[in-house]
SERO-4910 file (N, C-alpha, C, O; in steps of 0.05 Angstrom, whole numbers):
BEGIN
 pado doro    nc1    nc2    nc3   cac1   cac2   cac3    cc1    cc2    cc3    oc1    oc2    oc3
  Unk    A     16    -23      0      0      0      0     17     25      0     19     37    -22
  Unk    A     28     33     17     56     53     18     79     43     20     89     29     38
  Unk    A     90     56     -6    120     48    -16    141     64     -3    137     88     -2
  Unk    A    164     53      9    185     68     23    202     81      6    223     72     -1
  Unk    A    192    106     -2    217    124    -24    244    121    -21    259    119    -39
  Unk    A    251    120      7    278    118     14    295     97     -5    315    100    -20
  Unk    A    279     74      3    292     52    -13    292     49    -46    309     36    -58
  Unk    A    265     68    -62    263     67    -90    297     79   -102    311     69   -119
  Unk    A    302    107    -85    327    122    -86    350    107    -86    368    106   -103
  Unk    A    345     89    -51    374     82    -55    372     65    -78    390     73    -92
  Unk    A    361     46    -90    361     22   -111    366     44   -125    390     47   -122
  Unk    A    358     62   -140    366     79   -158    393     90   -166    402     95   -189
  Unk    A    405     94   -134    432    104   -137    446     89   -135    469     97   -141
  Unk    A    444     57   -125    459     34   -129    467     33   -165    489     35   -176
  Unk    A    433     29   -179    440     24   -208    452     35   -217    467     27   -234
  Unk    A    452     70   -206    472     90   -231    496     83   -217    513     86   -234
  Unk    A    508     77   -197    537     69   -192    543     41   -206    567     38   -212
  Unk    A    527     21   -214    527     -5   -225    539     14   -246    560     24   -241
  Unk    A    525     19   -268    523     28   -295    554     51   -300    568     51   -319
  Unk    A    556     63   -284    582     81   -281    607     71   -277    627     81   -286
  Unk    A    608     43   -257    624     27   -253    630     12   -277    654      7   -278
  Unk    A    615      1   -300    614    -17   -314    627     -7   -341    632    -22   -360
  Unk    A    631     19   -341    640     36   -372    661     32   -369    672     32   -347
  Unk    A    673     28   -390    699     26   -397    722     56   -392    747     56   -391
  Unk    A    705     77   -391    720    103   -384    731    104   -349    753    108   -338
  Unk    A    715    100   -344    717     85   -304    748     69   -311    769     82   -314
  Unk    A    747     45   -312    759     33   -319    792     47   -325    810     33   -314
  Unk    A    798     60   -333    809     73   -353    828     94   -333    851    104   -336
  Unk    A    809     97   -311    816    124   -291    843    114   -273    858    134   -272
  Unk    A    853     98   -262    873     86   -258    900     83   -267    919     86   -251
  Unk    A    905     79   -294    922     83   -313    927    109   -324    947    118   -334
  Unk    A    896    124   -316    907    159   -327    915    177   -299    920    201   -297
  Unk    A    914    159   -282    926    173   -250    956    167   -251    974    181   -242
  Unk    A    960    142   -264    992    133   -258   1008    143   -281   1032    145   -282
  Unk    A    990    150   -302   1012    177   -329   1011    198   -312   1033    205   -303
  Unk    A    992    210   -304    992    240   -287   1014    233   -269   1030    252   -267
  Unk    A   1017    223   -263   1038    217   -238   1064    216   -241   1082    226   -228
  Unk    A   1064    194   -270   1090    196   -280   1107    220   -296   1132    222   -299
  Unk    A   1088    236   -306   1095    267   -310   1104    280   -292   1123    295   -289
  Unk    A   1084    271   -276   1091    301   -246   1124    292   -232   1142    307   -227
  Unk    A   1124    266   -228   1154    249   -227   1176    258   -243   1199    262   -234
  Unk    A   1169    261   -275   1192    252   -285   1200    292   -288   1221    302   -279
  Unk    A   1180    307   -300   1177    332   -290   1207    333   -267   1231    332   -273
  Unk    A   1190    336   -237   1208    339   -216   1236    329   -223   1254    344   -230
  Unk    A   1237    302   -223   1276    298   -231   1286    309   -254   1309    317   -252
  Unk    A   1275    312   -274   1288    341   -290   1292    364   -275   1315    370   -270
  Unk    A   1270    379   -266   1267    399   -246   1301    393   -232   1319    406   -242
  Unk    A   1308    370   -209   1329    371   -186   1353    369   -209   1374    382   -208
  Unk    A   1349    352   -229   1379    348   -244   1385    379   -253   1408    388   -251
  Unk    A   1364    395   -264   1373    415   -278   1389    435   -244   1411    445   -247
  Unk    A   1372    439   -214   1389    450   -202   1408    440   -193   1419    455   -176
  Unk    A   1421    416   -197   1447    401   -192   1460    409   -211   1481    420   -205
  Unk    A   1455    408   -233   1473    421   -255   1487    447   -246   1511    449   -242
  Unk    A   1467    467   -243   1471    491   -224   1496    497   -212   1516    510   -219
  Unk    A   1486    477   -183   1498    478   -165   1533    477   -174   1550    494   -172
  Unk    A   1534    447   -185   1555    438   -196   1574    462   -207   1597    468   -202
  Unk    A   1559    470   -221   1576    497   -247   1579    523   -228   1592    542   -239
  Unk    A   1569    528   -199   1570    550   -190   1600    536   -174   1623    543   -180
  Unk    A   1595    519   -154   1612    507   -144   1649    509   -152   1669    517   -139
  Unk    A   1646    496   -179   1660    490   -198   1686    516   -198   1711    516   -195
  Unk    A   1660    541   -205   1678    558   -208   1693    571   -197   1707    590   -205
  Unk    A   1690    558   -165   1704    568   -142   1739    558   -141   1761    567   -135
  Unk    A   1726    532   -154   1763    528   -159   1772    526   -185   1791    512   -190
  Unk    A   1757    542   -209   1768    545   -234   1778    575   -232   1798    580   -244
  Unk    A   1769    591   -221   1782    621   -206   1802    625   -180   1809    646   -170
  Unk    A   1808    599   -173   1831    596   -149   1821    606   -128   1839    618   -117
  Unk    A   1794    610   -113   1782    623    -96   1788    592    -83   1808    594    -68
  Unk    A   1780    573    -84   1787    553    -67   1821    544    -50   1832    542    -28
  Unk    A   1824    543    -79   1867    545    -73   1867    565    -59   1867    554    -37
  Unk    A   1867    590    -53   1870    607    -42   1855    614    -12   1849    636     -2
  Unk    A   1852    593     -5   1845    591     21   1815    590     35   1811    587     59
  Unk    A   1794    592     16   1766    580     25   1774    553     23   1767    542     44
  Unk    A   1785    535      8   1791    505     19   1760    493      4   1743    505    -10
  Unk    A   1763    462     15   1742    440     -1   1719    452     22   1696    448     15
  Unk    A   1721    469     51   1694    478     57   1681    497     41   1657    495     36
  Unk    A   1701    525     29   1683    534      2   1663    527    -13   1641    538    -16
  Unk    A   1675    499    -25   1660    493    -48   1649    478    -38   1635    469    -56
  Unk    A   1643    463    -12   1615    454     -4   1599    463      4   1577    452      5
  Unk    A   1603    500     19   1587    507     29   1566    526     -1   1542    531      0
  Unk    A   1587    533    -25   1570    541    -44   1558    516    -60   1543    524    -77
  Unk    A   1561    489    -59   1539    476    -60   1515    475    -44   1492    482    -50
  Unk    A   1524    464    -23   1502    460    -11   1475    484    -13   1451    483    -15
  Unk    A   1492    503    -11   1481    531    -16   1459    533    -33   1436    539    -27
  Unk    A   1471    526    -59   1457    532    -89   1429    502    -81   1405    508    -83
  Unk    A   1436    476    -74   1417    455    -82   1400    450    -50   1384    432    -48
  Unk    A   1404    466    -28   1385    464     -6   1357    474    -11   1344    469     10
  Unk    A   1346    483    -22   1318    487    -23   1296    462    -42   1272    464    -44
  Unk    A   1316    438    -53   1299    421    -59   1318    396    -52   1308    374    -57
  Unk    A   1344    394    -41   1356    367    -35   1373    374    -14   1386    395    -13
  Unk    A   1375    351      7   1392    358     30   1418    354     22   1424    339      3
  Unk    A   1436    367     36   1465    369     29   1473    349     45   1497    348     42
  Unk    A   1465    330     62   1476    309     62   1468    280     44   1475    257     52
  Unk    A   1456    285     23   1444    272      8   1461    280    -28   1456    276    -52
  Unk    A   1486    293    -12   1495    296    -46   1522    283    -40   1527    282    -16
  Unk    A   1544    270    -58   1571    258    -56   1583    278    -80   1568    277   -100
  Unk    A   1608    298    -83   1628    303    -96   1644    294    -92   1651    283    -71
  Unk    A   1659    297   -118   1696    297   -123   1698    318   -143   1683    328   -160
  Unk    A   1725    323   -132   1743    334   -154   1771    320   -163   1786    315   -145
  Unk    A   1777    315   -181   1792    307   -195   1821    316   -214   1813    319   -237
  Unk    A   1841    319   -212   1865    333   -236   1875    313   -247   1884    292   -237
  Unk    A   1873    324   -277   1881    313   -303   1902    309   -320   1896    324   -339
  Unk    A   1924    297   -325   1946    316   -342   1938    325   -370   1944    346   -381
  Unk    A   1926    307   -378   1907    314   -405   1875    320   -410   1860    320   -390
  Unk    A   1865    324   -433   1839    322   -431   1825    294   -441   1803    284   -436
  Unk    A   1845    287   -454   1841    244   -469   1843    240   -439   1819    241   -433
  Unk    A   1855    237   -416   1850    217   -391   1825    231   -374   1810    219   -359
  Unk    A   1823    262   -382   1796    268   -364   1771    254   -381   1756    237   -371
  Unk    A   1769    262   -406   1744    240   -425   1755    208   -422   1746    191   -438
  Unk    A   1771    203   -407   1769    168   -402   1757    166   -378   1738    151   -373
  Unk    A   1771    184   -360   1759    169   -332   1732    182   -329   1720    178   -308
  Unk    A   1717    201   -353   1687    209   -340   1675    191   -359   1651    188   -357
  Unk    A   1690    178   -381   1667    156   -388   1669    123   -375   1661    101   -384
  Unk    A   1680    129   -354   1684     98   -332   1648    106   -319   1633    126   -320
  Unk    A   1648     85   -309   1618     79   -296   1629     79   -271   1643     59   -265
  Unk    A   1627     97   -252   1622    112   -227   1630     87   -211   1626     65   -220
  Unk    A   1641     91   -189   1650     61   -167   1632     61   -148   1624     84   -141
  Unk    A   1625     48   -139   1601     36   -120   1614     19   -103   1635      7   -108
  Unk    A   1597     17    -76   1602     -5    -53   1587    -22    -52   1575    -22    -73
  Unk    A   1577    -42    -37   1560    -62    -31   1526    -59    -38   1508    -72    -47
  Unk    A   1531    -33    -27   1509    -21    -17   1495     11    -41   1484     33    -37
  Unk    A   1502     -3    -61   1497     10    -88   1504     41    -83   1487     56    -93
  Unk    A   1526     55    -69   1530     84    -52   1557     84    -63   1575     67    -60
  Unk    A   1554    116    -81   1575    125    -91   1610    123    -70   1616    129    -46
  Unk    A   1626    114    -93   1654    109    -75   1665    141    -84   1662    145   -108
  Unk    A   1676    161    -70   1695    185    -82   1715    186    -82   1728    183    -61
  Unk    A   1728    193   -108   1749    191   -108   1765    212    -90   1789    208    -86
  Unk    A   1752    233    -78   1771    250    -57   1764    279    -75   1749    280    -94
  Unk    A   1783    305    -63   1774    325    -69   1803    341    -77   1822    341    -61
  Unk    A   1804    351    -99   1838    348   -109   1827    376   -128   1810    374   -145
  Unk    A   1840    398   -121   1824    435   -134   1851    435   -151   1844    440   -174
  Unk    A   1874    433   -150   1894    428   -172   1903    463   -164   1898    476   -144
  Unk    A   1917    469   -193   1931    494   -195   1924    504   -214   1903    498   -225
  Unk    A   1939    523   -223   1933    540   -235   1943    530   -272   1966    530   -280
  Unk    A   1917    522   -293   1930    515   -309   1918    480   -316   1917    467   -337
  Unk    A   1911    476   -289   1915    447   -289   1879    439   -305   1860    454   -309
  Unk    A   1882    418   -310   1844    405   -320   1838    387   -295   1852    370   -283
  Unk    A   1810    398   -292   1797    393   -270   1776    381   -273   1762    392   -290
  Unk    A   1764    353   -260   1736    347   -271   1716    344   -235   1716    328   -216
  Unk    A   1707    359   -240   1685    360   -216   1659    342   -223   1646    348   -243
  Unk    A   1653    325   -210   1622    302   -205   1608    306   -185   1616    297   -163
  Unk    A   1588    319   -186   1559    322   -166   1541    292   -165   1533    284   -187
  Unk    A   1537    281   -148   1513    262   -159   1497    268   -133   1504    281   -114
  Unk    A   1471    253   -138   1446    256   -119   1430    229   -132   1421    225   -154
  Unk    A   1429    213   -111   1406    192   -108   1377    210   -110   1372    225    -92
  Unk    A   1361    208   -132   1333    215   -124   1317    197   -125   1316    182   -144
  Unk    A   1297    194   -100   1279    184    -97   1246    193   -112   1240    216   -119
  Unk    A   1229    167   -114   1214    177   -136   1190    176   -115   1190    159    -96
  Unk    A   1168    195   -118   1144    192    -93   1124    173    -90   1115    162    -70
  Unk    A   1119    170   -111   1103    153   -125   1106    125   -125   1107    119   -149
  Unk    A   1109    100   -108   1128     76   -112   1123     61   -142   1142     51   -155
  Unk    A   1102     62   -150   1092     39   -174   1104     64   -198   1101     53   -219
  Unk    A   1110     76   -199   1123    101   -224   1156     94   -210   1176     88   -223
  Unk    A   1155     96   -184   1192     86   -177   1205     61   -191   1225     58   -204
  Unk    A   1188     46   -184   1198     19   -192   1199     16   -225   1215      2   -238
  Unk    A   1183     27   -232   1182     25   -265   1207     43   -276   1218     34   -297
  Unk    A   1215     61   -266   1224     92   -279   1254     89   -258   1270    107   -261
  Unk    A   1262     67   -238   1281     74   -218   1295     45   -225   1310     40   -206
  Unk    A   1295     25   -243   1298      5   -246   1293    -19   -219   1311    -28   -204
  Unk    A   1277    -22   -218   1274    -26   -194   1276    -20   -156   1266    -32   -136
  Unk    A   1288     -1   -158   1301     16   -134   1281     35   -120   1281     43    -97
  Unk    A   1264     42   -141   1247     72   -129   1275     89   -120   1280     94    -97
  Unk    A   1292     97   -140   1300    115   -145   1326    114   -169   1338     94   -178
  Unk    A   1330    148   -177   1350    141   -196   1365    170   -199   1357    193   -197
  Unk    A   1397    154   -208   1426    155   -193   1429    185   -219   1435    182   -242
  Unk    A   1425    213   -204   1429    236   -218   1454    246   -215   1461    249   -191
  Unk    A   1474    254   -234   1500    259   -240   1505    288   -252   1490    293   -271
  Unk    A   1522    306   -246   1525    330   -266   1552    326   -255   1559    320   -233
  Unk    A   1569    333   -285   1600    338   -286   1603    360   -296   1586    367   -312
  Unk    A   1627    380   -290   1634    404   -295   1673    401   -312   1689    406   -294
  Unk    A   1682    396   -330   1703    389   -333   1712    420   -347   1695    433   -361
  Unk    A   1732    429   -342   1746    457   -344   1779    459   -338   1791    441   -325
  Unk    A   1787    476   -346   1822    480   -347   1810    502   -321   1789    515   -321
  Unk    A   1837    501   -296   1838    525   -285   1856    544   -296   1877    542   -308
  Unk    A   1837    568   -287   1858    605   -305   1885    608   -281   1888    604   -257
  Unk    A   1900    615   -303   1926    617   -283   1932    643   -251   1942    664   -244
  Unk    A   1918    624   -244   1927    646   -218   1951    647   -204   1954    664   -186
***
């Protein structure tokens, strides 16, 4: 005799969630969250490599101008790193070297060697060596970045959820 509206509704709003659920566009929304994602990811580590680059080339020029040799020392040129890449990566989260060359054939050999590693997949350095005046110099920034996203890490980090960012600065120092 009297029908409970309540319930005609909810059955109603059950079917339009059936029927909404069942489209292939629904469907679909999952896979277009994990591209959005992977943009906004791959985005960002461009974003940190391009201010590692930065950093690197500001750094760099501390001891391609003998401001380092001349007595700011390897704290100089870590404190104008850290400097330049602290507003998106911690400075204990970055590994340098510097390196002297007698030529530029042994500096393009040893920057096309594949980086030394420990056990524990964590950059080995070779030490911090600002040279003289004259001399070729190859400076290496790297930064582990982690990716936020794990299912975009693992795809995009080779498995790791994360991946191993590098900027080199190779330059003759001016004769000071």
């Amino acid at each position: 005799m009297f029908e409970d509206q309540s319930v005609n509704v909810l059955h109603e709003d059950l079917t339009l969630f059936e029927e909404i659920v069942r489209r292939p566009e629904f469907a679909q929304t999952p896979i277009f969250l994990l591209l959005v994602m992977a943009v906004f990811e791959l985005g960002f580590m461009i974003f940190t490599q391009s201010v590692l680059d930065d950093a690197a080339r500001s750094a760099a020029r501390l001891i391609r101008t003998g401001q380092v040799q001349s007595g700011g020392g390897q704290q100089a040129f870590q404190t104008m790193l850290c400097n330049s890449v602290s507003s998106i990566i911690g400075c204990d989260s970055i590994i340098y070297q510097s390196q002297q060359f007698p030529s530029w054939s042994a500096a393009q050999t040893a920057v096309n060697q594949p980086p030394q590693r420990d056990e524990n997949g964590n950059l080995i350095t070779s030490g911090f060596t600002a040279g003289s005046g004259g001399e070729i110099i190859v400076v290496q920034v790297t930064y582990s970045h982690r990716f936020f996203t794990l299912l975009v890490g693992e795809r995009l980090g080779s498995g790791t959820n994360s991946a191993f960012l590098m900027s080199t600065v190779a330059f003759q120092n001016e004769p000071f």
